[in-house]
Phi, psi and omega in degrees: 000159195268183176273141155301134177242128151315152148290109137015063199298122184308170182259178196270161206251153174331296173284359176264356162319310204271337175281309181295347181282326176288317179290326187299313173260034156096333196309188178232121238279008193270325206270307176304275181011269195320308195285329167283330211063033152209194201273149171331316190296333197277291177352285176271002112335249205333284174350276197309309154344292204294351248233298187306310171306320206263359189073013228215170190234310183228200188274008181274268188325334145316307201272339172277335186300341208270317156306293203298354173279320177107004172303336193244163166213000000 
């Protein structure tokens, strides 16, 4: 019989790269805003995106996941 595979969690989409990388150095989602041109609310939308594809519950555990992957340098 064949193997059960996990699903595949999508990879993260360019901006959201770019929001985990501005939470990795600290911003606050007003300052990642600010820093994007667009609104707080798209801020946590990604957050959640990112919470989700990584398996993670909050933005600490984003930014170790985000390393250990190799997402961050």
């Amino acid at each position: 019989m064949g193997q059960v595979r996990k699903p595949v969690k999508a990879a993260l989409t360019d901006r959201e790269l770019q929001v985990l990388a501005l939470v990795a150095d600290g911003a606050s989602n007003r300052q990642a805003a600010a820093k994007l041109f667009i609104s707080e609310a798209s801020i946590k939308t990604h957050l959640l995106h990112i919470y989700d594809k990584l398996g993670v519950r909050d933005r600490a555990a984003a930014v170790g996941e985000g390393y250990r992957r190799g997402l961050l340098s």
